[in-house]
C-alpha positions in Angstrom: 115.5 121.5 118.5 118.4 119.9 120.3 121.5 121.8 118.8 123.7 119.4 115.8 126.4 120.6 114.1 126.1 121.2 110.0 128.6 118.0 110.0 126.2 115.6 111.8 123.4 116.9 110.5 125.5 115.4 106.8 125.8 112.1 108.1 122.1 111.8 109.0 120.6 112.9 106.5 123.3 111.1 103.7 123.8 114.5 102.2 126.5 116.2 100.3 128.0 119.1 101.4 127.9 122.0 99.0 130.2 124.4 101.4 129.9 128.1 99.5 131.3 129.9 102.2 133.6 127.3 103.4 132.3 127.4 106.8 132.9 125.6 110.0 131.4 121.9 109.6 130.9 122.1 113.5 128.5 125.5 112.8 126.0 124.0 115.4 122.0 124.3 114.0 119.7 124.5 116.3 116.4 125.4 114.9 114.5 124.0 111.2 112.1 125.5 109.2 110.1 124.7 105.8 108.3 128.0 106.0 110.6 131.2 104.9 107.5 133.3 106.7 108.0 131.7 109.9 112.0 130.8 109.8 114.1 131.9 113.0 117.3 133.6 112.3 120.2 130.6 111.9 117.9 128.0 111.0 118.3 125.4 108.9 116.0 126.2 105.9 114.6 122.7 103.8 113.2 122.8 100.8 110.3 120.6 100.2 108.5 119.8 96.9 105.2 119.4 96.8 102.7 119.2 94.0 102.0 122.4 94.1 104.8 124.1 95.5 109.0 123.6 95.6 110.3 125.6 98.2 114.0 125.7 96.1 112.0 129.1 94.5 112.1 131.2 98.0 116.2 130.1 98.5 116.6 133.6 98.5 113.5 134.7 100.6 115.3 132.1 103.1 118.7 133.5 103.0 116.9 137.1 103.7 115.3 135.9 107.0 118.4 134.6 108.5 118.5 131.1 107.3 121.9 129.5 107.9 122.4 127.1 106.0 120.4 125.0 103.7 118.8 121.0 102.7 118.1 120.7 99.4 117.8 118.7 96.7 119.7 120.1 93.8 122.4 123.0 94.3 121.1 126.4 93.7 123.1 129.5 93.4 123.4 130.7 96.8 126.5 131.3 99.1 125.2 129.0 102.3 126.2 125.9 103.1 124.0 123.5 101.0 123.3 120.1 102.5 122.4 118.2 99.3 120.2 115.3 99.4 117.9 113.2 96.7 114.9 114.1 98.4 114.5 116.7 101.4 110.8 115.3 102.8 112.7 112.1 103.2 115.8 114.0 104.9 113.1 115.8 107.1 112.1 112.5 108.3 115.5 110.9 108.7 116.1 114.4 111.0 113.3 114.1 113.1 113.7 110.0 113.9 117.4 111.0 115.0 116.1 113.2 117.4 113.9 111.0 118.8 116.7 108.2 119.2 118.3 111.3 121.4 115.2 111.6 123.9 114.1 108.6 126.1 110.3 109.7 126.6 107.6 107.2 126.8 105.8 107.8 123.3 102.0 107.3 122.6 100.8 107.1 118.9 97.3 107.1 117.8 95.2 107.6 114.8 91.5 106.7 113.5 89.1 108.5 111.4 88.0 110.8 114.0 88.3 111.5 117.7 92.5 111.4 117.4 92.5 115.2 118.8 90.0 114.4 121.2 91.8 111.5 123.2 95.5 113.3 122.2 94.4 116.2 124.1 92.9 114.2 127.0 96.0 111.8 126.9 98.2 115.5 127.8 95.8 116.1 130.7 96.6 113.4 132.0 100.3 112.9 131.3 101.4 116.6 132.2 99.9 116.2 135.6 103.2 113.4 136.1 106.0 115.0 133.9 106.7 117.3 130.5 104.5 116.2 127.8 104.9 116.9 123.8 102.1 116.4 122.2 100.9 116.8 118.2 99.8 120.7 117.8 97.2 122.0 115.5 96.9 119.9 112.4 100.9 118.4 112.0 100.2 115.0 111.8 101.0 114.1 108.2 104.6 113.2 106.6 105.4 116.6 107.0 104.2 117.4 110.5 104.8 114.2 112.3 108.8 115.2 112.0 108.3 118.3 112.7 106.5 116.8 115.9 109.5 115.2 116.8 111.8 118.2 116.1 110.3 119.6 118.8 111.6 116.8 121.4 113.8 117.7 124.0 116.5 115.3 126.8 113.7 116.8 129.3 110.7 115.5 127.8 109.0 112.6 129.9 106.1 111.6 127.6 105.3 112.2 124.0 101.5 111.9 122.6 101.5 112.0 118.5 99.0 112.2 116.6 99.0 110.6 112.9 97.1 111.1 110.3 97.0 110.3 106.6 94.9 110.6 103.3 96.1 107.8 101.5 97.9 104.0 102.1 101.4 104.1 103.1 101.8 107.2 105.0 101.2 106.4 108.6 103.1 103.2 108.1 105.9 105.6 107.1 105.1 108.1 110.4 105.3 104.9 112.7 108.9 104.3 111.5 109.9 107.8 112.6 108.0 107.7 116.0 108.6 104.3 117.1 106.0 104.3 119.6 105.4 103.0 123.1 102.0 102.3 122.7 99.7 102.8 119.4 95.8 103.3 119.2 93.3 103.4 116.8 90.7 105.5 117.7 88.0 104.2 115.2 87.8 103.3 111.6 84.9 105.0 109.6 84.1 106.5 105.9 86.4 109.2 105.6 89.4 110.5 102.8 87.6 107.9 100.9 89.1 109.5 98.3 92.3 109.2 98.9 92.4 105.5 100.3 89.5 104.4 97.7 87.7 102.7 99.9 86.6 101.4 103.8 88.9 98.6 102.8 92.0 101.0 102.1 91.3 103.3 105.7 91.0 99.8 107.5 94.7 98.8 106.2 96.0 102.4 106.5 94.9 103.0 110.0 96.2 99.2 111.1 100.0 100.0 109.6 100.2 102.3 112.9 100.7 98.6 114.3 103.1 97.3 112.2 105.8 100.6 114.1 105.3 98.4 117.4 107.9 96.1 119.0 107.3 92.7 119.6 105.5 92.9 123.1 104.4 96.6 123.1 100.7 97.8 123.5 98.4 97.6 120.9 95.0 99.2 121.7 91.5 98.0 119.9 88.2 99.5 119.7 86.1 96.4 119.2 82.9 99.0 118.4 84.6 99.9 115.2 88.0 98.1 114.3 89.9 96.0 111.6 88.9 92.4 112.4 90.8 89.3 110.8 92.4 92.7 108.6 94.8 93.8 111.1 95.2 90.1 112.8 99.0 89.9 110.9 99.9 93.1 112.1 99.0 92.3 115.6 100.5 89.4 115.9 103.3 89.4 118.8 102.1 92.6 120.2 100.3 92.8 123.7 96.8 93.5 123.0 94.0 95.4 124.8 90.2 95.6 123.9 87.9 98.1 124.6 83.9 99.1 124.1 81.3 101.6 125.1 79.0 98.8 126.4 80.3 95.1 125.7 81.9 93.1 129.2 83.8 91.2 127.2 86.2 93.7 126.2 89.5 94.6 129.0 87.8 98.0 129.4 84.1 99.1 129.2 81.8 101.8 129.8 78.5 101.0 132.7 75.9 103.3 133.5 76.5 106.1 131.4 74.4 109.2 132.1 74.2 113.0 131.3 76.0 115.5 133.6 74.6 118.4 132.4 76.0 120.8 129.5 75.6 118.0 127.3 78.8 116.2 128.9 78.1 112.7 130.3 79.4 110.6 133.1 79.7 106.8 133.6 81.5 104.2 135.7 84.4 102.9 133.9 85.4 98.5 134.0 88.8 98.3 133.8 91.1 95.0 134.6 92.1 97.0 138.5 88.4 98.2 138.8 85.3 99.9 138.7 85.9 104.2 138.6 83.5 106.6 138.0 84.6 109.4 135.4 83.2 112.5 134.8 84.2 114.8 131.4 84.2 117.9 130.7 83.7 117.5 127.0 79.8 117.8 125.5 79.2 114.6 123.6 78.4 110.8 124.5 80.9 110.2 122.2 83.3 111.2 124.7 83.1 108.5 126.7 84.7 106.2 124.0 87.5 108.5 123.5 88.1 108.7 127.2 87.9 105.2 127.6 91.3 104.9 125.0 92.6 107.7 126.5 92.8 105.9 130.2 94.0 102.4 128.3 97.2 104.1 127.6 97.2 106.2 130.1 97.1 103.2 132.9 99.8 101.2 131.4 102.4 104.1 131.8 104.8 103.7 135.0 103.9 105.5 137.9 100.1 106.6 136.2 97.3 106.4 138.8 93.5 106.3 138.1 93.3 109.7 140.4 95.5 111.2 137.8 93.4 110.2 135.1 90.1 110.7 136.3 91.0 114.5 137.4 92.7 114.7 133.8 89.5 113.7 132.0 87.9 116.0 134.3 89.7 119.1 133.2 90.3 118.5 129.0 88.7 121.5 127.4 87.2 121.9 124.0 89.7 122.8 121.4 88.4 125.6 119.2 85.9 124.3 116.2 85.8 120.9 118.1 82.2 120.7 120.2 82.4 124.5 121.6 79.6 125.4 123.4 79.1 129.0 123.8 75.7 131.2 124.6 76.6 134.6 122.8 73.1 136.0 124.1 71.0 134.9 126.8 68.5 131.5 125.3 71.2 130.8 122.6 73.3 127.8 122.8 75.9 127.7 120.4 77.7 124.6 119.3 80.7 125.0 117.2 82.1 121.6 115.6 83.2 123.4 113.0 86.6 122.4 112.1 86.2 119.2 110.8 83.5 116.6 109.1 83.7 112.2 109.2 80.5 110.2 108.7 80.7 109.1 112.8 81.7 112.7 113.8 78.9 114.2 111.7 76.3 111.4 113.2 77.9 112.5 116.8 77.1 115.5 116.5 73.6 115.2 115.3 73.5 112.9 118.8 74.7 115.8 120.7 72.3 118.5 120.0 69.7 116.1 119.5 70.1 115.7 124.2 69.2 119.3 124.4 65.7 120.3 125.3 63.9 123.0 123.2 64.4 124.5 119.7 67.0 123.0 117.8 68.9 123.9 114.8 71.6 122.2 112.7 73.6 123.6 110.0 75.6 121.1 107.9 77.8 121.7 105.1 79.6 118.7 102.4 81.6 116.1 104.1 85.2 116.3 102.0 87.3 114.2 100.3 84.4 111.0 99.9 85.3 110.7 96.2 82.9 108.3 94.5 81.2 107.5 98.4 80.0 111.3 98.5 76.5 110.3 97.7 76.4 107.4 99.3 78.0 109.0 102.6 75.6 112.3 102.6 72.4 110.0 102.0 73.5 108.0 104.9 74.1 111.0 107.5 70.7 112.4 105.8 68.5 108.7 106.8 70.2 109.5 110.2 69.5 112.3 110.9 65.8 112.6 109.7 65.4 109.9 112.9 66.4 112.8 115.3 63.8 115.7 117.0 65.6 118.2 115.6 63.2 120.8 113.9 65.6 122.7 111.9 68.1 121.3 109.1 69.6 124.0 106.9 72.8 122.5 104.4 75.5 124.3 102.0 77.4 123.0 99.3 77.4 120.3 96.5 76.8 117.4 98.1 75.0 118.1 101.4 71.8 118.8 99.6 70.8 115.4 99.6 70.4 115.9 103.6 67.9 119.1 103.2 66.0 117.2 100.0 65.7 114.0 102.7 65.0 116.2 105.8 62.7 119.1 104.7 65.4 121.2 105.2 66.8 124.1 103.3 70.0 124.3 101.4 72.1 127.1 100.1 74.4 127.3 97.4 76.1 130.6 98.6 77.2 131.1 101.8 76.2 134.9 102.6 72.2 133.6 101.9 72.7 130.6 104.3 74.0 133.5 107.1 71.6 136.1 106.3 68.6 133.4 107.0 70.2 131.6 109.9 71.1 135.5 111.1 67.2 136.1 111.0 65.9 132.5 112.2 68.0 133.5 115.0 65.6 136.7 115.8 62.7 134.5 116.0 63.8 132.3 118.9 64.4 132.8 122.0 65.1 129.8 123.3 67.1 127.6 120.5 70.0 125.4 120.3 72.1 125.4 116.9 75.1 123.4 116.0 77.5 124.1 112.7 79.7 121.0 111.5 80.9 120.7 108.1 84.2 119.6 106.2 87.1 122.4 107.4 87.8 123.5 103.7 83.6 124.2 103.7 84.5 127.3 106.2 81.6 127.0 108.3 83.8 128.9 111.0 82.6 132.3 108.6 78.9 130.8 109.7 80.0 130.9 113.6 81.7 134.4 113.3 78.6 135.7 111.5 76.2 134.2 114.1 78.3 135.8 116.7 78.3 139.1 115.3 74.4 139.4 115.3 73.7 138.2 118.7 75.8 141.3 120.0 74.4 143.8 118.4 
């Protein structure tokens, strides 16, 4: 974090300063954490509050691990400095959007219901190949991670790609405040935290507020295959727009002759308003070819970005772990693991993507989470899907994915260690197979992947 001293970090955050030790106001902090487990000696510790947690209980665990100096919001009896605020996820916030006001890098938001990691991570192949990039890591792109994103920024930094996400109305709205971004995307908008935005309706407003951060004039970014329509018209208004699908010419940038390229990766020739360029990825999945499409569209309207620098960046993006990993732990065994996460359109891609290979094929699904009152609906829709596919083998754990074996002729299993021990011993029966494991990340179908692992080696 760029170093501030305890007296400016008061005036940004609007806090009082509870000065036990009577220290130096100009002690200089140059490092924040909200985790007492992973807090560097002389940070600045904050206490959040959560539903389930309030950080103000491990004040002393903090003070232990070298914490110097605190944000919180009530005093509590400990002789650090105590930066006193009304609420410290706000403060958090307030620290992070100063930071960025410190660091002129070109800045590149995006959200959507699925695909955000995807295109984030081929937006920092590209970028890297021109200048340092900051980029969103592992799964901080809610209120809480998006300023610890920008904690991370540095003077240095040429570009920064972050990633927002949310669960309910209001939040990335919020995160676009703190990021003010360059250019914003919208990767897609599908059936997922239905429970948390109530409906289609409530994840078509949430993922258009990622609009409403954008300066008059700046680059707003559309997929017209799956987008808000006359719903995100206001928040567009005044912005510079750009339109993009996998197969429609009246769109800025499209996708022609799309093709395998082996691996289950494709390649196609992409229309954009300079040209025709042909793009090969290195991801598995035709639904790549979307999220490298929105990748280039903000890519290309950076200074000083060519097309040869994106096309060798989409070139060399690599899976991230859980996310469309294709592995062979023994000889005949191709093993997909999409793991991490589950959407409606992720959980359909997928089905897509094993359904290219040639051969035996076997898919094991578990429950799609947070649908709320959709869940049915939403499993009975991926199970009429996927019974149009060739693949032979459906096997499904957990509550609500047993609508997709009852539909499919599959099997289900309530516990976990069965669903391995059969899928373990399928395994020994085919040579030649194909099996993919998707389901939502708090399903643990990573366990699955280990177990499959495992057995293939021995």
């Amino acid at each position: 974090m760029i170093p501030v001293s305890l007296k400016t970090l008061q005036m940004i955050v609007g806090a009082n300063l509870v000065d036990v030790k009577l220290s130096n106001p100009n002690m200089i902090i140059d490092a924040v954490s909200i985790d007492t487990r992973t807090l560097e000696k002389g940070a600045l510790f904050i206490a959040l509050v959560g539903d389930r947690f309030d950080a103000h209980d491990f004040i002393d665990t903090a003070k232990q691990n070298g914490a110097s100096a605190l944000l919180v919001s009530h005093p509590v009896n400990c002789d650090l400095p105590q930066l006193v605020v009304e609420e410290t996820l706000r403060a958090l916030g307030q620290l992070g959007a100063w930071i960025k006001t410190q660091c002129d890098v070109t800045t590149i938001a995006l959200t959507g219901s699925c695909g955000k990691t995807t295109v984030k991570e081929m937006l920092v192949a590209i970028l890297s190949r021109l200048g340092r990039t900051l980029c969103t890591l592992d799964n901080l792109n809610n209120d809480i991670g998006v300023p610890l994103t920008l904690l991370r920024l540095e003077p240095s930094d040429d570009y920064a790609v972050i990633e927002l996400g949310a669960n309910h109305v209001g939040e990335i709205a919020y995160t676009t405040k703190l990021v003010k971004p360059d250019i914003a995307l919208v990767t897609n908008v599908a059936a997922a935290h239905l429970e948390g935005f109530g409906s289609l309706d409530g994840v078509v407003k949430a993922k258009g507020e990622i609009f409403e951060g954008l300066a008059d004039g700046a680059l707003a970014i559309v997929n017209l295959d799956s987008n808000g329509g006359l719903h995100w018209d206001a928040v567009l208004k005044n912005k510079q727009l750009l339109t993009m699908t996998v197969s429609n010419k009246s769109a800025n940038f499209c996708a022609v002759n799309v093709r395998e390229a082996g691996g289950g990766c494709f390649q196609f020739d992409m229309e954009t308003p300079i040209g025709t360029f042909p793009i090969v990825l290195s991801l598995p999945g035709q639904h790549n070819v979307a999220n490298s499409i929105l990748a280039t569209m903000a890519a290309l309207n950076i200074d000083g970005i060519t097309m040869t620098e994106i096309t060798q960046g989409l070139a060399s993006v690599a899976p991230l772990k859980g996310r469309g990993v294709i592995s062979f732990p023994r000889p005949g065994l191709r093993l997909i693991d999409d793991s991490y996460n589950a959407s409606l359109p992720a959980m359909k891609a997928a089905v897509d993507m094993l359904n290219k290979f040639d051969g035996d094929k076997v898919i094991v699904l578990a429950d799609m989470g947070e649908m709320g009152d959709y869940s049915d609906a939403v499993h009975l829709d991926l199970a009429e899907y996927l019974s149009q596919s060739d693949i032979q083998t459906v096997m499904t754990h957990g509550l609500a994915s047993v609508i997709i074996s009852e539909r499919c002729g599959g099997l289900h299993f309530d516990n976990k260690d069965a669903l391995i021990a059969n899928l373990v011993a399928l395994m020994k029966t085919k040579h030649e197979v194909s099996v993919l494991i998707k389901g939502a990340n708090g399903m643990k179908m990573s366990q699955v992947i280990a177990a499959i692992e495992e057995a293939a080696t021995c």
